[in-house]
N, C-alpha and C positions, 0 to 999 in steps of 0.2 A: 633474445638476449637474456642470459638467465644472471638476474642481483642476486649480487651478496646477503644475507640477514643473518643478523648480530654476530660478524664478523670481529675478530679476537684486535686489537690493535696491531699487533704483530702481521695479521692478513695482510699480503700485498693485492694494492689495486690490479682493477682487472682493464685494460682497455681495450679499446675498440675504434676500428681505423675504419673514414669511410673516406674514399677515393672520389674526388671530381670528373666527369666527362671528362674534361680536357683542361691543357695548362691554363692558368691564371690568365685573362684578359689584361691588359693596358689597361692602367688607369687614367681617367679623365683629368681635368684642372684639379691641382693640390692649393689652391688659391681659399684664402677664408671670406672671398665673398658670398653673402648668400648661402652660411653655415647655418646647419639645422641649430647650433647653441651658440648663444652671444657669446663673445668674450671670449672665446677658444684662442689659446697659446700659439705663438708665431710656429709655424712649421721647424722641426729638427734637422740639421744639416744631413740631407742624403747620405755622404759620408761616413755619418756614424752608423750607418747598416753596413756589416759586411758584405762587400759585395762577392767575397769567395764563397759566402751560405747563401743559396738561393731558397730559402725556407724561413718566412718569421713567422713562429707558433704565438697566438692573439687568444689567451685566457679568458671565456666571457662568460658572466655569471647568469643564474637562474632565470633572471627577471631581464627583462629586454630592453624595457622602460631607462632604467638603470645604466644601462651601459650604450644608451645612444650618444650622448656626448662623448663618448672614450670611441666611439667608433666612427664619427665623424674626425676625431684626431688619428685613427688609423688612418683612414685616406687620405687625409692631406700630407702624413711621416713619412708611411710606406712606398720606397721606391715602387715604380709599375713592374720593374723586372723580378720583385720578390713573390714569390709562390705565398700564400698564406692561407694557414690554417689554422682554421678555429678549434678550438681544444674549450672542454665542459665539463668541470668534476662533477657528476652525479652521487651524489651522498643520498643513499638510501634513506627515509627514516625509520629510526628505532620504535616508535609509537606508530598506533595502527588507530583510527579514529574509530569508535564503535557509538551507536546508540542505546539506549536503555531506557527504557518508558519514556521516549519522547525528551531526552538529555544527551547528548553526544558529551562522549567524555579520549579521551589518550592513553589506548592499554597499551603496556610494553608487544613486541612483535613475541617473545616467546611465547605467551599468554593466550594467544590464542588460535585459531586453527589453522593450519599450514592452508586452508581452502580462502579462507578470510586474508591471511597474507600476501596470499597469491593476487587475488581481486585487487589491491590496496597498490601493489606493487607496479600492476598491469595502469591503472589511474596515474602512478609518477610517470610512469615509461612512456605514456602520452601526455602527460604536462612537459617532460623532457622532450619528446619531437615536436614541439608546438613550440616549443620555444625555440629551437635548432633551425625550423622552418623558419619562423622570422628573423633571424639571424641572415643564414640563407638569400633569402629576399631581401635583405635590408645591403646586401653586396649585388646580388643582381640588380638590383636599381643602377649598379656602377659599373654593369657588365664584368664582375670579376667572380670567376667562379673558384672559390676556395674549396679547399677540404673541411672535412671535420674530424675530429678526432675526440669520443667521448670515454672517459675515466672514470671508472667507480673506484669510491673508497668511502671509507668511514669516517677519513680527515680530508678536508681537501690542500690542504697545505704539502700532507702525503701524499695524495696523489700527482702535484703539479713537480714534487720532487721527482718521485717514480718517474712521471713522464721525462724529465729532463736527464735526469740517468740513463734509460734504454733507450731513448731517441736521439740523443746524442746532442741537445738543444743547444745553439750558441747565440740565438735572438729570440727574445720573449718579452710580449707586452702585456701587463698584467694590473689589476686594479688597485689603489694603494689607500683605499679605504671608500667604503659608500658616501654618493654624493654629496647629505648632509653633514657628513666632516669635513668637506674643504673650508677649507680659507683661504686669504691671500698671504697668509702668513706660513703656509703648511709648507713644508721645505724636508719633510722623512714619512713613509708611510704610517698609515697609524693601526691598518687593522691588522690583525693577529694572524690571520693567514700571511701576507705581506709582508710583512718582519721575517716570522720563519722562515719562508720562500729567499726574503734577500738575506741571513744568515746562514742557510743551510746549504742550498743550491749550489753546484757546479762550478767552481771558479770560473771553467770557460762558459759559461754562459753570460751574454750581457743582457741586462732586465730594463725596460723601462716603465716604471713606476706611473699608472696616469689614475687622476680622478677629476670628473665634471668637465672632462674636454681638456684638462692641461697635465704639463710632465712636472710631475711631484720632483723627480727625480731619478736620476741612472744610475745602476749598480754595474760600472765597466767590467770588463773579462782580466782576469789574469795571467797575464803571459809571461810564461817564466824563462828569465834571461839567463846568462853565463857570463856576459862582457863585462869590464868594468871593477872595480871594486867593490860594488853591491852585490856580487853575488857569493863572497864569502864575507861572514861574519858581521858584514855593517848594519849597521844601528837604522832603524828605518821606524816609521811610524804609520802602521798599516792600517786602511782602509779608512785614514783620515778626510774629513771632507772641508773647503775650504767656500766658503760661498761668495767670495768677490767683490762683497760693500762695503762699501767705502768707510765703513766705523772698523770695519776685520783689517784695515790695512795702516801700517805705519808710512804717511804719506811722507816723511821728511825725512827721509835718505834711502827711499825705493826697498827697503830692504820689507821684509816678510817674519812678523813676531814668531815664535814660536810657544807650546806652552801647550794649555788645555784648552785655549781657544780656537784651536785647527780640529779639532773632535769632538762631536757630536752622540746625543746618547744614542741613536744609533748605529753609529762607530763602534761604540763599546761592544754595543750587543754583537755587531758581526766579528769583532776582533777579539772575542769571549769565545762566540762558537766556531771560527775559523783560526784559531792560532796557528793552526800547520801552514798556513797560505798566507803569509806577513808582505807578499807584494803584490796583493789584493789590491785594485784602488777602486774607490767608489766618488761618482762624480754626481753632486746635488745639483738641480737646476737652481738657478737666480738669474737676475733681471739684467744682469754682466754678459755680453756675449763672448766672453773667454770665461774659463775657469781657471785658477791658483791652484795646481796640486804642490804640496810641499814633501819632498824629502831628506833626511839629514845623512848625509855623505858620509864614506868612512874616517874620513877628516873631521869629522867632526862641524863643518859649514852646510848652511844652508844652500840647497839647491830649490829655483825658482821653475817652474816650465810655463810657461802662459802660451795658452794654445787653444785652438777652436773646432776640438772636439776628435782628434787624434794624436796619439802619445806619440812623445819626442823623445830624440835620443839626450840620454841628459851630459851628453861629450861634450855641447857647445858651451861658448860663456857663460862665466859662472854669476857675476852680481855684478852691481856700478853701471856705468856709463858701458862699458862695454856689453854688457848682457840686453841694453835697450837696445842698444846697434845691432846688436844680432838681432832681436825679436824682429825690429823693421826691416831690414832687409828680406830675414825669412818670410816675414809677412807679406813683402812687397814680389820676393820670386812667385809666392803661392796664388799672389791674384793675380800677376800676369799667364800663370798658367791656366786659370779659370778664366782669363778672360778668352785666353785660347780656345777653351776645351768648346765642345759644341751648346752646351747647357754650363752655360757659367752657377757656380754656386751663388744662392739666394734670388738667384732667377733664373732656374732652369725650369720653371711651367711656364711663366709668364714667356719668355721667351721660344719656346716650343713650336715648330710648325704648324702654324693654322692654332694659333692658342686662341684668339676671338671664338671660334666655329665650337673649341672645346669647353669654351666661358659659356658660352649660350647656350651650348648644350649640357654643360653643371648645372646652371640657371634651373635651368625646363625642369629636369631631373629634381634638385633641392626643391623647387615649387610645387610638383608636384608630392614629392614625399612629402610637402608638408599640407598638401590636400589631403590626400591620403590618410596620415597622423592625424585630421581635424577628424575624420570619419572615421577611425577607428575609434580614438574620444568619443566619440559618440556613439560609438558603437558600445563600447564597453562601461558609459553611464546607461544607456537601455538594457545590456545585463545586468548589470546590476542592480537594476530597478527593481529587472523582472525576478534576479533572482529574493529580493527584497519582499516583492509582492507574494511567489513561492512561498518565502516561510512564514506569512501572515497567514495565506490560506493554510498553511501545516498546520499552524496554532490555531484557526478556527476549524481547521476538522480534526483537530486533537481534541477542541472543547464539545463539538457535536458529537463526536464519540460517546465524551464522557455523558453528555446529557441523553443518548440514546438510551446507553447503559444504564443512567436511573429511571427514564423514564420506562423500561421495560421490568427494574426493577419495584416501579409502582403501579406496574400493570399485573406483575403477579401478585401481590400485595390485594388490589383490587379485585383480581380474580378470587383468590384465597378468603377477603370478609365478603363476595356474593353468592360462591358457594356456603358460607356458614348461613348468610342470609336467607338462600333458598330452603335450605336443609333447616333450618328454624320456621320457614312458613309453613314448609308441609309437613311438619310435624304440630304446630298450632292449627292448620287445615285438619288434621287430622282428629287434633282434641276438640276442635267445635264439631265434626260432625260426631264426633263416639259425644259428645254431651245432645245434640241436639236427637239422637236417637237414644240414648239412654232416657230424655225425657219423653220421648213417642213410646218408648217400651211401659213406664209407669203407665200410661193411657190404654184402655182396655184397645184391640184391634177394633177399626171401625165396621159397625155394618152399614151399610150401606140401605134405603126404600127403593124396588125399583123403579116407586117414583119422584124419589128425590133423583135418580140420574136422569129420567128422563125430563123433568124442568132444567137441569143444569143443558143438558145439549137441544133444547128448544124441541124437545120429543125427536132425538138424534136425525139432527138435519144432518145432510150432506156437504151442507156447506163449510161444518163444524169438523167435518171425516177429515185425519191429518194423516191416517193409512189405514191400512190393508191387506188384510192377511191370509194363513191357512187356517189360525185360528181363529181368524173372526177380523171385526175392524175397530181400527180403534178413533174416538172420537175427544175432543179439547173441550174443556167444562169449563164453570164455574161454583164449587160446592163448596157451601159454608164458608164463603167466605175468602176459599181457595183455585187458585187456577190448577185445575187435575189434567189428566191425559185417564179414560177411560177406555177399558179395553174389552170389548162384549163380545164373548166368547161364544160360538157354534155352539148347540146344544147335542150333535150329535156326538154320542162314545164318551159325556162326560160321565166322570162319577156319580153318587149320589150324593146332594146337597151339603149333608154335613158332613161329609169326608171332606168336599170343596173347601167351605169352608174353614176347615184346620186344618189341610193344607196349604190353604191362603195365608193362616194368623199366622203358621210355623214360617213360611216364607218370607214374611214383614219382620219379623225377627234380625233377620242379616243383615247387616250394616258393613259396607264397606267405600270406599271413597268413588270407583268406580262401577257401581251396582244401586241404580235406580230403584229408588226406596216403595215400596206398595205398602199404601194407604188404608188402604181398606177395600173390602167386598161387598159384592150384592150375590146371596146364594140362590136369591129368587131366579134373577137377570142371567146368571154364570157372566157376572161381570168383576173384573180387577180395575181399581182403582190405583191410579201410580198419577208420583207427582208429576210437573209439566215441565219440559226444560225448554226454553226458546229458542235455541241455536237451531231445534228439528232433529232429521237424523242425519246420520253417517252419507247414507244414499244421497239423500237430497243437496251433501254439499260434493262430492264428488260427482253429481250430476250439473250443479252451480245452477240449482233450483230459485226463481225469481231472480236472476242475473247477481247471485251473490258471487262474492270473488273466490277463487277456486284456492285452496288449501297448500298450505308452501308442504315441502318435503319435512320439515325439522316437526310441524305439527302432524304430520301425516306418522313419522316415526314415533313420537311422542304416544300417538294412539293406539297405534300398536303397541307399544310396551303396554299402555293402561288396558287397552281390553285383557291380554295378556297375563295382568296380574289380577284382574277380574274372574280369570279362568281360574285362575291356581287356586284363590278363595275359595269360589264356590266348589269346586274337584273336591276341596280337604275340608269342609263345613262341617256334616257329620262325621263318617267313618267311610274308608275304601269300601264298605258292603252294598254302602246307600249314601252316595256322595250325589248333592245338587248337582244335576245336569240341564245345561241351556235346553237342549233340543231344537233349537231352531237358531242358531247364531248366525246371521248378515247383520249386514251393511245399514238394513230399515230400520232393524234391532237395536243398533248402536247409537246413541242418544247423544245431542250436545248441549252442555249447558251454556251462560252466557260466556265462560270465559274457553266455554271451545273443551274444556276436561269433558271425555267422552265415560258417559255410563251406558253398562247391560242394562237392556229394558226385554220384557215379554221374558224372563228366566223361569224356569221350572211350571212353565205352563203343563208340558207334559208328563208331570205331575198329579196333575187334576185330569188329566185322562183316564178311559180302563185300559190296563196293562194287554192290549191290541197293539200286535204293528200295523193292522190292515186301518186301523184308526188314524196312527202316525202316519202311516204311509199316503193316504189319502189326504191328510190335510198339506203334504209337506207336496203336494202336486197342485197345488194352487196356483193361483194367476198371479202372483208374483214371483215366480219361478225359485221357491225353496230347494226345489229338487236340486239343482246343480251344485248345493252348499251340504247337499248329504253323502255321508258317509257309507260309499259303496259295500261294504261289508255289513253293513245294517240292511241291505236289502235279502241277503242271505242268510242271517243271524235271526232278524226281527228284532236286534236287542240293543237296546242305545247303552254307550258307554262312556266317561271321559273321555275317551280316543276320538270317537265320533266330533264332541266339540273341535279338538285338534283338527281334524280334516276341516271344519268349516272354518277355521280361525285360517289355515293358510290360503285357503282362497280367500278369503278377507283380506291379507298379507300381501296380495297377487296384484288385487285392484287395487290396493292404495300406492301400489308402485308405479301401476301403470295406468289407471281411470278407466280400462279397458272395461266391457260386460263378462261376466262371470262364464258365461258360453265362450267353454273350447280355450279359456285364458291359462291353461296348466299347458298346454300343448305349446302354445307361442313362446311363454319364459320359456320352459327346455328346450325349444331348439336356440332360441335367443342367446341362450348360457354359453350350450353348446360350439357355438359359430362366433362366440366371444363378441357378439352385439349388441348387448343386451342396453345398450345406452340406445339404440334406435325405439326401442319399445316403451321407455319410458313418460310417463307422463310429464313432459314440459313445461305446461300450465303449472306445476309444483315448484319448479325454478330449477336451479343447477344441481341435480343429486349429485354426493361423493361418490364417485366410481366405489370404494372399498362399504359404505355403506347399502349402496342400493344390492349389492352384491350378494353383500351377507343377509339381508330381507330375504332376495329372490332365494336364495340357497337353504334358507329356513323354509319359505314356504313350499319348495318344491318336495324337503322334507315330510314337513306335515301333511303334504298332499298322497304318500307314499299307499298304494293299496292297499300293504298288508298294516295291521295294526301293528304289530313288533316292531317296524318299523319307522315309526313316528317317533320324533325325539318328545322326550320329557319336560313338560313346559316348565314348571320348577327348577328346574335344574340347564339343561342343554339352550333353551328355548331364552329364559331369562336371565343366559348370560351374555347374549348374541344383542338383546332388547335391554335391560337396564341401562347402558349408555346414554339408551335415546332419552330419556324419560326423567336424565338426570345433567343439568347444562355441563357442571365441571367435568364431568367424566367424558362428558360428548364430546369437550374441547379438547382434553387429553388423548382420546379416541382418534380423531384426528390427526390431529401433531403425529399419532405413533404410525397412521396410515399413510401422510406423508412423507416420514421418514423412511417406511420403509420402501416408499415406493423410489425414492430419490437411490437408495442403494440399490435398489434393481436395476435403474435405469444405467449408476454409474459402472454396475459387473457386465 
């Protein structure tokens, strides 16, 4: 069905016919026992239905509610032999409901998108069939299956005209205003549709006017004569109404006043907009079962017709005594012919073949539609609860929104002063230790007795041995006062004493946050002195030495960055000619303090060596398996380089992703990378890795791992752009967020 929108007044309605299975059923008892509304109006004389139009068109408006009482006066009016159809002006609306931050507001239809109007449109067109349907049903309850007949327009006054125009209407029952305007005084319709309808309409159509179950009033049809005097020139008084009480009548010489009290305002309005049709007559209900039409003859005399609901020929007696004698006798023919006929009038139900069988079966019928009607009440106070409870919940997840929304905006807020927070500690971490080594620097390098070390470690018991090395072992003191970590050096391939020596002092010199500070020497011992950190090493917690708890991923990342930027220091210390090189970088090597910040310990040992690879070589083949952390090109070369660190930091890199041993752990990631399962090889015990961070570890390390040296990325640069995130919370969380995002639009391409 395609609506009109914002249709010109000029538009003519568009209607739409829908056809009944089959003819109209017989109606049941027209009796008001047991009517769905008290106090509903004596039934209308059959009679006044033509019975030459087998069609009365029944005008029912939007709401259902509304027009049960007018429909219960249908069936008790409407002869059984009349066909009826329901007729429904659908009046489009001009306004289109829209929301806006949680305010529904009424935009005009132009206003907004032909998609929006369409939706809006499709919602009346099933509030229209919803309410047709009960309509519908509310006549099959009486087995009478009507038609429908539904009308768009923009006025519905218009459209009920239209309808009566092309359908050629000559019986219509229609509403004469909502049920809160009746009274018992109400004797002319009062709504604005209703008025226009009975001014404008069809002469030949006759209207009866109902509200709240009773007949406001009749607007009769106009039938134009020729007979008579009346139909040139005389004087008539058109569509006057006369209401039959006894204050309207001049009771002491039968006669009938004439004046401004036979017309009604509106009379006026119809004989204002109908002046072409002056033998119009409209007949008001009252409580009189005749009605008084008055016309004035060409004579100039009043003519009386007192009749019960069909026009007389007005040839007979004129007034007096004689015009009573008429009425009786014609009164008297007309009831002996109804007592004739089969269905005498005012009791043709009651009287009806088998009318008890069709009483009880009204009965059953009324009682149950009014079971029915209690359940639907009910039914439609539980919508309405629900839809109640609806927009409570709207409004409290309108408010939860809103509080999600700040509280996310006090979550960035928070994030933003813990990053200033962090970023302010390690930079105060930073100033105490550049102050606590600035004052170790004023302090000459210590030397060391080598038997002041040997009372600190009980004359180096074994018990006090905390590792083990290619350079020697290293031993946990007590000197001067302080808890040390001593490191006694092999005697073979060192230098001589005081090269050692200033090699040592220039080595205590470097200060950096992750680079284990050396204390002093013994050049007798070829011992190093370095502080003691409690955490142990690296090794020992990836191995969860004395059942310590094994190291989450975020600390595991963390340390890699820090050794990382341990490297970069010492690479750039001096000069690219003669830059600090570890020479022996693992896992034993790498130190924790209490709070887990991991420092290079054993650095530039190889330093205090004589410039021999067969020295390096040999020691780096010790019982702690060095060798698999050196750089294969150093075995070809003899010549250690920064790059060589790089090889040993990625297999650093390797196990802390996976806890794996060092042996054959470069072969496993690449094929792991490769075969895209690299989550199978992961160390567990670490907790849940980021897919996109364990990722980019494995990917760096297998870099660094790379045989030719050109090929190793530059830790400065390539290396610690990959690592900075970790080492830093805000960024890591950032880091995240962008690896989630990006992963969510892979998933959705």
């Amino acid at each position: 069905m395609n609506f009109l929108r914002g249709s010109s007044p000029q538009q003519q309605p568009q209607i739409y016919h829908y056809k009944s299975d089959s003819n109209a059923s017989s109606l049941s008892s027209r009796s008001s026992n047991g009517s769905i509304v008290s106090d509903i109006s004596d039934p209308v004389d059959p009679d006044s239905f033509n019975s030459a139009d087998d069609m009365v068109y029944v005008a029912m408006g939007k709401e259902s509610k509304e027009w049960k009482a007018n429909f219960v006066w249908v069936m008790q009016n409407v002869p059984r032999n009349k066909q009826i159809t329901i007729v429904h002006i659908h009046q489009p609306s001009k306004s289109i409901p829209m929301t806006v931050y949680g305010v529904v507001g009424w935009v005009p239809a132009d206003q907004v998108t032909a998609k929006e109007v369409a939706a809006y449109r499709k919602v009346e067109t099933e509030k229209m069939n919803k309410t047709m349907s009960t309509y519908m049903s509310m006549f099959a309850r009486f087995k009478i299956k009507p038609e429908k007949l539904i009308i768009e327009s923009d006025d519905i006054a218009d459209g009920l005209l239209s309808l009566i125009t092309k359908h050629g209407v000559t019986e219509l029952v229609m509403g004469a205003g909502a049920d809160k305007t009746y009274s018992k005084t109400m004797k002319v319709p009062v709504s604005p549709t209703a008025l226009t309808v009975q001014a404008r309409a069809d002469p030949a159509c006759k209207i009866w006017f109902v509200c709240n179950g009773k007949l406001i009033c009749t607007r009769e049809p106009y039938i134009p004569t020729t007979s008579g005097p009346t139909a040139n020139g005389s004087q008539r008084s058109s569509g006057q109404t006369y209401n039959g009480s006894q204050s309207d009548r001049n009771t002491s010489n039968g006669s009938v006043q004439t004046g401004s009290s036979l017309s009604s305002p509106a009379d006026d309005r119809y004989r204002g907009s109908r002046s072409d049709h002056l033998d119009g007559t409209f007949i008001s209900a009252s409580t009189s079962p005749y009605t008084e039409v008055s016309r004035v003859s060409s004579s100039g005399s009043l003519v009386v017709d007192l009749w019960d609901g069909k026009p007389r020929n007005k040839s007979g007696p004129g007034t007096g005594d004689q015009g009573r004698n008429y009425y009786r006798d014609n009164n008297k023919t007309r009831q002996e012919k109804d007592d004739d006929a089969p269905y005498p009038k005012g009791r043709w139900t009651q009287d009806a073949p088998d009318s008890n069988d069709v009483k009880r079966q009204r009965d059953d019928i009324l009682e149950e539609l009014h079971r029915l009607e209690g359940q639907r009440d009910a039914l439609e106070d539980a919508l309405a609860s629900a839809k109640h409870m609806v927009k409570d919940l709207q409004t409290k997840l309108s408010e939860a929104h809103c509080l999600v929304f700040s509280l996310e905006r006090e979550v960035e807020e928070l994030q933003q002063e813990r990053a200033c927070a962090v970023k302010e500690v390690n930079l105060l971490r930073e100033r105490v230790w550049e102050l606590e080594h600035a004052t170790r620097e004023k302090e000459k390098f210590c030397e060391f007795s080598y038997e002041e070390l040997k009372d600190a470690t009980n004359g180096f018991d074994n018990s006090l041995k905390i590792g083990e090395g290619g350079y020697g072992s290293m031993f946990k003191g007590s000197l001067r006062g302080m808890t040390v970590a001593i490191k006694l050096l092999n005697p073979q391939g060192m230098r001589a004493k005081d090269e050692f020596y200033q090699e040592m002092d220039a080595l205590s010199k470097l200060t950096h946050l992750n680079v284990s500070t050396i204390i002093g020497a013994c050049p007798k011992a070829l011992a190093v002195v370095y502080e003691f950190l409690e955490n142990g090493s690296l090794e020992d917690r990836l191995s969860c030495k004395d059942k310590t708890p094994p190291l989450t991923w975020r600390a595991r990342a963390r340390i890699a960055a820090e050794i990382c930027s341990a490297l970069i220091f010492l690479h750039s210390t001096n000069n690219k000619q003669n830059p600090v090189i570890h020479g022996d970088l693992k896992p034993s090597n790498i130190l924790l303090d209490s709070n887990f910040v991991s420092r290079l310990g054993d650095y530039g040992i190889w330093h205090a060596l004589e410039a021999n690879a067969t020295n390096i070589l040999s020691r780096c083949s010790g019982p702690m398996g060095s060798f698999v952390y050196m750089d294969p090109e150093f075995f070809a070369s003899g010549e250690l380089r920064p790059c060589s660190d790089v090889y040993s930091f990625g297999i650093v890199l390797l196990r802390l992703l996976t806890g794996r041993p060092a042996m054959g752990i470069l072969n496993e990631v690449q094929k792991a990378v490769e075969k895209g399962s690299l989550d199978d090889i992961l160390d567990k015990s670490a907790g849940e890795w980021p897919a996109e961070v364990a990722k980019r570890i494995a990917v760096l390390g297998m870099k660094c791992c790379e045989v030719k040296r050109e090929m190793r990325p530059d830790l400065a640069t390539e290396a610690w752009q990959v690592l900075e995130p970790m080492i830093n919370p805000p960024k890591l969380v950032d880091f995240l967020k962008a690896c989630e995002e990006a992963a969510e639009k892979q998933q959705n391409v």
